[in-house]
N, CA, C and O atoms as a GROMACS GRO file, in nm:
protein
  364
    1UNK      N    1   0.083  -0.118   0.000
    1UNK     CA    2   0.000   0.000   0.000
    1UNK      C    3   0.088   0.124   0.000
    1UNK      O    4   0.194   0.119   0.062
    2UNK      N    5   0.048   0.255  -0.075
    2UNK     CA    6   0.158   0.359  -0.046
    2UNK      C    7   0.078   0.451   0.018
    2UNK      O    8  -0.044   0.472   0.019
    3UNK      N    9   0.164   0.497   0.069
    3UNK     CA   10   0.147   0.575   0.231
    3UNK      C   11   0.054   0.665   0.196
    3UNK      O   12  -0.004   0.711   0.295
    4UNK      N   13   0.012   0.715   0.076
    4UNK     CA   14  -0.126   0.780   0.049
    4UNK      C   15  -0.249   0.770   0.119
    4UNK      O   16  -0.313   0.856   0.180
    5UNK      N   17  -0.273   0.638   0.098
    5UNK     CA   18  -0.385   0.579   0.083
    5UNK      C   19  -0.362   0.519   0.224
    5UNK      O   20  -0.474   0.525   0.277
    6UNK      N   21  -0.269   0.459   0.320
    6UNK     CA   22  -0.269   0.443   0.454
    6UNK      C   23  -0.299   0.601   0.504
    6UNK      O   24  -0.414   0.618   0.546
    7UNK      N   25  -0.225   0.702   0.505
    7UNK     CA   26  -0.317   0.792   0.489
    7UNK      C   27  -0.436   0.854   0.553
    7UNK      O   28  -0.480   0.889   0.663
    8UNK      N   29  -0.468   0.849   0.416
    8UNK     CA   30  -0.646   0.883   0.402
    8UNK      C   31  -0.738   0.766   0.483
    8UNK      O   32  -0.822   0.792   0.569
    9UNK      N   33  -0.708   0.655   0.442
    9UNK     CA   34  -0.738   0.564   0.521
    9UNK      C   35  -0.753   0.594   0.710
    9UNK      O   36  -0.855   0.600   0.778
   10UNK      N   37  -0.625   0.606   0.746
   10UNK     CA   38  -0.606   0.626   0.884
   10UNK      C   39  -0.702   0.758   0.918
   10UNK      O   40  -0.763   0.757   1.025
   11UNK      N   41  -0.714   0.852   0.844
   11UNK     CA   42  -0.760   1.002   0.886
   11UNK      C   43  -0.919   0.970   0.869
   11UNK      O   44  -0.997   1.024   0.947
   12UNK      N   45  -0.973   0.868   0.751
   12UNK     CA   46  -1.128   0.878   0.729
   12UNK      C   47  -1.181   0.792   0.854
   12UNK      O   48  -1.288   0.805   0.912
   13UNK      N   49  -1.078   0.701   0.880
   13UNK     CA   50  -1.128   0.570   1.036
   13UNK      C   51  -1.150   0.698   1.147
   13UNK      O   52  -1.254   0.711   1.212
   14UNK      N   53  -0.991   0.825   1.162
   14UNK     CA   54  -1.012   0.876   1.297
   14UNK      C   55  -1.124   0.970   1.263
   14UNK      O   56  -1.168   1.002   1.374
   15UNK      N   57  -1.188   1.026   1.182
   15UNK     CA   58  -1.268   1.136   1.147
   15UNK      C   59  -1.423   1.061   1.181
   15UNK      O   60  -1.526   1.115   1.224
   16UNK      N   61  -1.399   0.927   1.148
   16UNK     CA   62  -1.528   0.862   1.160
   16UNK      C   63  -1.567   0.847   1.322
   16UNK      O   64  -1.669   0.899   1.368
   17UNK      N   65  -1.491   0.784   1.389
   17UNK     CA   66  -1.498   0.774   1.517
   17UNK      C   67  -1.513   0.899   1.575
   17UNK      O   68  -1.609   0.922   1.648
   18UNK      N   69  -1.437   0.974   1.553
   18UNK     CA   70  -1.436   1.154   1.596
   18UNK      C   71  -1.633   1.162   1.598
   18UNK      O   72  -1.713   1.164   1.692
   19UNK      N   73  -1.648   1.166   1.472
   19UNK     CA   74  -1.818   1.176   1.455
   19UNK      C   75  -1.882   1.106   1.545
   19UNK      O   76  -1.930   1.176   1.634
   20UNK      N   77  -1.904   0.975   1.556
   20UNK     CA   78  -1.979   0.876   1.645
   20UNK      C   79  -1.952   0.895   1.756
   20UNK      O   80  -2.047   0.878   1.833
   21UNK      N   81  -1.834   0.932   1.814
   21UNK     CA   82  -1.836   0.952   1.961
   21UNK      C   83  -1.937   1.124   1.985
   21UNK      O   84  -2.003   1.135   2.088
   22UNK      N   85  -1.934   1.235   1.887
   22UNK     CA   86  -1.949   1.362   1.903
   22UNK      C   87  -2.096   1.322   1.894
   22UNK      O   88  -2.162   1.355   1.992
   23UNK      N   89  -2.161   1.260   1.799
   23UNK     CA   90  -2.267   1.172   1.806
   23UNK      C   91  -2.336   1.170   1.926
   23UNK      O   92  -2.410   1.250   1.983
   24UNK      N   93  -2.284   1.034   1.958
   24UNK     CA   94  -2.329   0.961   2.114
   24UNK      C   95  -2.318   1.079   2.228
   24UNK      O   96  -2.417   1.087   2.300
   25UNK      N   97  -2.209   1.173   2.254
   25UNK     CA   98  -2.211   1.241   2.354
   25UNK      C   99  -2.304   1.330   2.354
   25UNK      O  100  -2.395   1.330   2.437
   26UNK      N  101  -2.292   1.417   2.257
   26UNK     CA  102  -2.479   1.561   2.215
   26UNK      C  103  -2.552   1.425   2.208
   26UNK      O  104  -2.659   1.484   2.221
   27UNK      N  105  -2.582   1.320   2.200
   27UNK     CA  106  -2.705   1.266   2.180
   27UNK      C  107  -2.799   1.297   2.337
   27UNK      O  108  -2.906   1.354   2.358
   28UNK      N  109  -2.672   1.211   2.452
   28UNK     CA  110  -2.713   1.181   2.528
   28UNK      C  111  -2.732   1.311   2.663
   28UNK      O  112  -2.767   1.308   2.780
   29UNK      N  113  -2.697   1.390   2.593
   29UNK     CA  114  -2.691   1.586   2.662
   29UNK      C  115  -2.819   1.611   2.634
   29UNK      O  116  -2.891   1.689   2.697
   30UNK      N  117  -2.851   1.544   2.538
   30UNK     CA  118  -2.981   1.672   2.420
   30UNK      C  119  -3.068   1.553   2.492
   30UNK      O  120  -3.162   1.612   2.546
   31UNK      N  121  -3.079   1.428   2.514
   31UNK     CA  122  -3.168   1.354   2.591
   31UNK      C  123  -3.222   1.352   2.742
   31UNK      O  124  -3.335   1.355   2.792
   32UNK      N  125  -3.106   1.345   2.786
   32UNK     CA  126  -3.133   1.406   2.920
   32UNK      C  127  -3.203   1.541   2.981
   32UNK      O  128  -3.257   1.555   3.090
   33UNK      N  129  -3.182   1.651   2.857
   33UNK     CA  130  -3.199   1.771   2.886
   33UNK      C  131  -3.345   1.762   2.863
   33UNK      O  132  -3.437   1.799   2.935
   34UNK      N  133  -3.346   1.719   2.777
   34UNK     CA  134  -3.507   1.672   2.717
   34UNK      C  135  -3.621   1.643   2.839
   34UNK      O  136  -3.711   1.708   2.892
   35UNK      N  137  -3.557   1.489   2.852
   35UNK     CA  138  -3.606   1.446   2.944
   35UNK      C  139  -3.659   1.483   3.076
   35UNK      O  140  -3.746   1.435   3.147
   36UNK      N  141  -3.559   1.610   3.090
   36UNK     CA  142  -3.583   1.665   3.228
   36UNK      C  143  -3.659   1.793   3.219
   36UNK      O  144  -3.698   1.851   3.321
   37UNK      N  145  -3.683   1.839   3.094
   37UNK     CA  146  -3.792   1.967   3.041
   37UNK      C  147  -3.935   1.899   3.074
   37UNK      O  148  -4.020   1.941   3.153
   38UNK      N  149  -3.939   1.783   2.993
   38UNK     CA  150  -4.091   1.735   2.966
   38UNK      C  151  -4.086   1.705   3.097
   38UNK      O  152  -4.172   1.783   3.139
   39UNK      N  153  -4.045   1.644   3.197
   39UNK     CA  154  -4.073   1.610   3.331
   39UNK      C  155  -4.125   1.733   3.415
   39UNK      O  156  -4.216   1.712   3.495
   40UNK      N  157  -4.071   1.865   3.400
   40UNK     CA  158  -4.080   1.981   3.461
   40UNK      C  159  -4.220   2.016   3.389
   40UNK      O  160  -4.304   2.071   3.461
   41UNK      N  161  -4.253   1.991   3.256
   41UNK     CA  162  -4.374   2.065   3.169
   41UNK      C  163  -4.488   1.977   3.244
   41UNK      O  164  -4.571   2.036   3.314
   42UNK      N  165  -4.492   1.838   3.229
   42UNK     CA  166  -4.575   1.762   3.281
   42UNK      C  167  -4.626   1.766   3.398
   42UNK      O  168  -4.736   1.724   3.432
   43UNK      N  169  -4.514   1.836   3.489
   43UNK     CA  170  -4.551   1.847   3.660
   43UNK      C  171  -4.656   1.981   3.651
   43UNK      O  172  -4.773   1.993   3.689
   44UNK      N  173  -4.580   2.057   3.596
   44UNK     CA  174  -4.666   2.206   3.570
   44UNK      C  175  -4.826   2.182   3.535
   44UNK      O  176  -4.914   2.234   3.604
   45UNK      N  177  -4.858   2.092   3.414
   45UNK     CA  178  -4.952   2.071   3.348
   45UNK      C  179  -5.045   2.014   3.489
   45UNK      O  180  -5.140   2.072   3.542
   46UNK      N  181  -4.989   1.897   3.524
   46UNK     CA  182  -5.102   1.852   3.656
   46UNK      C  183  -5.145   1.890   3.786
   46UNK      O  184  -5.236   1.858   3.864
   47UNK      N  185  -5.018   1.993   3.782
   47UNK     CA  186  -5.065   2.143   3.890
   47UNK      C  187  -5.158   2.192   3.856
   47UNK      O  188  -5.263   2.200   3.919
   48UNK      N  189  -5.137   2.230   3.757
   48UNK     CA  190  -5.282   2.327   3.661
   48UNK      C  191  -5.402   2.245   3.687
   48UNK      O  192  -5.486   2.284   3.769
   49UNK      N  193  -5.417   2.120   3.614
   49UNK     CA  194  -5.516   2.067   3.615
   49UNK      C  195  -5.576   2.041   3.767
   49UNK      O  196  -5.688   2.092   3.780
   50UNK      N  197  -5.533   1.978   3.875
   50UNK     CA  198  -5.553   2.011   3.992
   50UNK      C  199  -5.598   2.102   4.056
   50UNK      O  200  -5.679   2.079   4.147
   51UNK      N  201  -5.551   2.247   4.021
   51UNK     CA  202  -5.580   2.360   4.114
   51UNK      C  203  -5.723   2.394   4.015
   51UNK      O  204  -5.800   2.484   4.049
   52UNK      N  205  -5.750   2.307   3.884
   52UNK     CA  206  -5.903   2.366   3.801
   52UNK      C  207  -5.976   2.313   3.870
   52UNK      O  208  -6.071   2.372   3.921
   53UNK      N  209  -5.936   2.125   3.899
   53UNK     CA  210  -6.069   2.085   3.988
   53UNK      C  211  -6.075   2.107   4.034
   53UNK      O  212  -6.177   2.173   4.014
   54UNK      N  213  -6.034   2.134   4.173
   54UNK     CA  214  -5.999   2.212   4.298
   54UNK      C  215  -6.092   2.319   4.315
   54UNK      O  216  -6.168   2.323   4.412
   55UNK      N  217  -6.086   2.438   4.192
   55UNK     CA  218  -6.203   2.512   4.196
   55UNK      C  219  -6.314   2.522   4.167
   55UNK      O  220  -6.400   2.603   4.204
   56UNK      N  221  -6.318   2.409   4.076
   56UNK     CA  222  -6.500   2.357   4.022
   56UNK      C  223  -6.544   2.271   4.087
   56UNK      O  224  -6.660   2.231   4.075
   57UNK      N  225  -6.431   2.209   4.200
   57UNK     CA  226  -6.532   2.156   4.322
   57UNK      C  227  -6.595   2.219   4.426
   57UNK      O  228  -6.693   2.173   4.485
   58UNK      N  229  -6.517   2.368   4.460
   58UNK     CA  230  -6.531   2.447   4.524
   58UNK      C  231  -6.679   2.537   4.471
   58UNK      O  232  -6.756   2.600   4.543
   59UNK      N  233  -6.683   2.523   4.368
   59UNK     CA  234  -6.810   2.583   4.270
   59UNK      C  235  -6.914   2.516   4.295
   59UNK      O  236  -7.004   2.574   4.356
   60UNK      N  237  -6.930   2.400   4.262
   60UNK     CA  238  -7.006   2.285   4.243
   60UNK      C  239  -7.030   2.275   4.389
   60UNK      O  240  -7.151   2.290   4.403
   61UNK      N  241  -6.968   2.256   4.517
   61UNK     CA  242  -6.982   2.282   4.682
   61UNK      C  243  -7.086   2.388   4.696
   61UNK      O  244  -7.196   2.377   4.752
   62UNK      N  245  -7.031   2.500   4.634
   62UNK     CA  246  -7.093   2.633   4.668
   62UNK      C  247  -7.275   2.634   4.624
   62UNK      O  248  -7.371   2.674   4.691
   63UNK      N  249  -7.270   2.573   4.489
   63UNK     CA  250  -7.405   2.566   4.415
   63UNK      C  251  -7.515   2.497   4.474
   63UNK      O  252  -7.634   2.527   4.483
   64UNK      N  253  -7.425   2.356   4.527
   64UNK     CA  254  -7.529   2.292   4.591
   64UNK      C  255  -7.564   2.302   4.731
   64UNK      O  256  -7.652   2.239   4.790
   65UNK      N  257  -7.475   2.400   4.784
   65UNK     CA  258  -7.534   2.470   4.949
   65UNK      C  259  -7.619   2.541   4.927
   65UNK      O  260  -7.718   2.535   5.001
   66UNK      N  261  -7.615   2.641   4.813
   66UNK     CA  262  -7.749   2.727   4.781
   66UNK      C  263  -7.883   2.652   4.743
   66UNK      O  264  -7.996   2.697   4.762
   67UNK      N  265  -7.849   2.524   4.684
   67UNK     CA  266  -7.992   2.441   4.623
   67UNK      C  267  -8.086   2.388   4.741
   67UNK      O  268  -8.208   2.391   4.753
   68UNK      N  269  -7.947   2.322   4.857
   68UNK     CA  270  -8.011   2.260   4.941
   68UNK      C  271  -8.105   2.327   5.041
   68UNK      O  272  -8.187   2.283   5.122
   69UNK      N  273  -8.070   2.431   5.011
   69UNK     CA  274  -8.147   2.540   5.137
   69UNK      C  275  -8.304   2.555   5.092
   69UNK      O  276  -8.392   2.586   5.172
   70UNK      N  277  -8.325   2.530   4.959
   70UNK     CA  278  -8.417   2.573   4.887
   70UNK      C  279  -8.507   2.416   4.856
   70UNK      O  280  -8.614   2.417   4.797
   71UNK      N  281  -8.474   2.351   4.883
   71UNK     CA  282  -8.544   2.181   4.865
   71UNK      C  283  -8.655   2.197   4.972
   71UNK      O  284  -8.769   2.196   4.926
   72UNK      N  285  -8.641   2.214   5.117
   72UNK     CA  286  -8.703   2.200   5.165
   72UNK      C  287  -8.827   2.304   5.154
   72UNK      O  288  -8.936   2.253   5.181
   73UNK      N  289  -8.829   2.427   5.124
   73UNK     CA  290  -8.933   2.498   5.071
   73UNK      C  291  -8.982   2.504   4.955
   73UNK      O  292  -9.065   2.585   4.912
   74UNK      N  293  -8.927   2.413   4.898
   74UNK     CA  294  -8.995   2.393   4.747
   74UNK      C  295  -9.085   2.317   4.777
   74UNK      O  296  -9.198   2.336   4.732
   75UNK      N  297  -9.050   2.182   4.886
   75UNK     CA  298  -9.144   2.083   4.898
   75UNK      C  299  -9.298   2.179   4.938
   75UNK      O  300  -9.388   2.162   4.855
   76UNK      N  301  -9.328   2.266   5.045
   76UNK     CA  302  -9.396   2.358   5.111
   76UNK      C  303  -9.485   2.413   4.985
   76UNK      O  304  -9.607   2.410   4.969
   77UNK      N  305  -9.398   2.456   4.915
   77UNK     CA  306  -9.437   2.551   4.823
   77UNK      C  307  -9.548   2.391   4.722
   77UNK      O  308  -9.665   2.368   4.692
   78UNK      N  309  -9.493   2.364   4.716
   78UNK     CA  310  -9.576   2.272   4.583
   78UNK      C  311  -9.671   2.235   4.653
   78UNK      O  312  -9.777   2.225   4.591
   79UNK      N  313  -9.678   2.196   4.827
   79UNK     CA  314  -9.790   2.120   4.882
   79UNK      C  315  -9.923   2.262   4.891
   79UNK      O  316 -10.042   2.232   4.893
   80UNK      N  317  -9.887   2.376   4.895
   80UNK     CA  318  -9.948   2.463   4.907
   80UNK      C  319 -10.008   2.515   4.795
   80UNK      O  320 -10.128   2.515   4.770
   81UNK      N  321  -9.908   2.562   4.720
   81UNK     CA  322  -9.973   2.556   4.512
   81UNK      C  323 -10.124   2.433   4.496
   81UNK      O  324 -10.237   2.444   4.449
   82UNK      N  325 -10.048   2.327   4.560
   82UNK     CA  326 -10.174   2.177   4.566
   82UNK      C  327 -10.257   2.221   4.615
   82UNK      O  328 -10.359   2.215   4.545
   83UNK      N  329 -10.275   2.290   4.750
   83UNK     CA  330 -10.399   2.323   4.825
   83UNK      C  331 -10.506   2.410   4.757
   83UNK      O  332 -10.626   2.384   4.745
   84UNK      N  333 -10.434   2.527   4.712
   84UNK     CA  334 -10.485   2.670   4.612
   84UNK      C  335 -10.533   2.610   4.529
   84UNK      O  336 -10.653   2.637   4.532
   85UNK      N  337 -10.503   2.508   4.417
   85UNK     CA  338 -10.543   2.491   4.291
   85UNK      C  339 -10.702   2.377   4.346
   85UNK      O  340 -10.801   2.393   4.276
   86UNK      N  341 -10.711   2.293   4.441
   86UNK     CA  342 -10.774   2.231   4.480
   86UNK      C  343 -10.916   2.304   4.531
   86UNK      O  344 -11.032   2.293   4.493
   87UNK      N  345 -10.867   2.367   4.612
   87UNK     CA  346 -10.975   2.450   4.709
   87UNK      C  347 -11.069   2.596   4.679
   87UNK      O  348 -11.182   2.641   4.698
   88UNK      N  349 -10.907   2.642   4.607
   88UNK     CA  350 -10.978   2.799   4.555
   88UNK      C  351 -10.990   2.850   4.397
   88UNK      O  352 -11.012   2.966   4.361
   89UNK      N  353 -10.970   2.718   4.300
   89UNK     CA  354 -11.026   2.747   4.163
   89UNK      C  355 -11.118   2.687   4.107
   89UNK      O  356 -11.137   2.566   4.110
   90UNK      N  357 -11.184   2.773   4.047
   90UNK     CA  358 -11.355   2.651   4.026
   90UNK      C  359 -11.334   2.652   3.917
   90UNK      O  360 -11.290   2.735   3.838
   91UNK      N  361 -11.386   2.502   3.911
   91UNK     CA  362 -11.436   2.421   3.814
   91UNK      C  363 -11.453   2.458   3.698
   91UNK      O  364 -11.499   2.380   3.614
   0.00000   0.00000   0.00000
């Protein structure tokens, strides 16, 4: 072989490896980094979602303390509407 071509040879093997290692190392930077974004986005996201139910249970609490107050005089009210329509509208 003339030393050309050992060479080029020798320089395209170290250039190649040069790559695959530069490769593998940003691979595993740009993965990790990754990895640890979406972990931080995802935590955020189920905070959020949490503190929504959180307040539409607090809503939904609130709505039905106001309903319940009102059940028992509805019952009143309809037995009485019953009485009126019975007693005091003719025929």
């Amino acid at each position: 072989m003339r030393i050309r071509l050992k060479t080029i040879t020798v320089l395209g093997i170290t250039l190649l490896v040069l790559i695959l290692f530069l490769y593998h190392i940003s691979n595993a930077i740009l993965i990790s980094s990754i990895n640890r974004q979406e972990a931080q986005s995802t935590l955020s996201y189920v905070e959020r979602v949490e503190k929504m139910i959180s307040l539409e249970y607090l809503s939904l609490k609130s709505t039905s303390g106001d309903w319940a107050n009102w059940v028992p005089n509805s019952k009143v009210i309809d037995r009485v509407d019953t009485y009126c329509r019975g007693s005091f509208i003719s025929s």
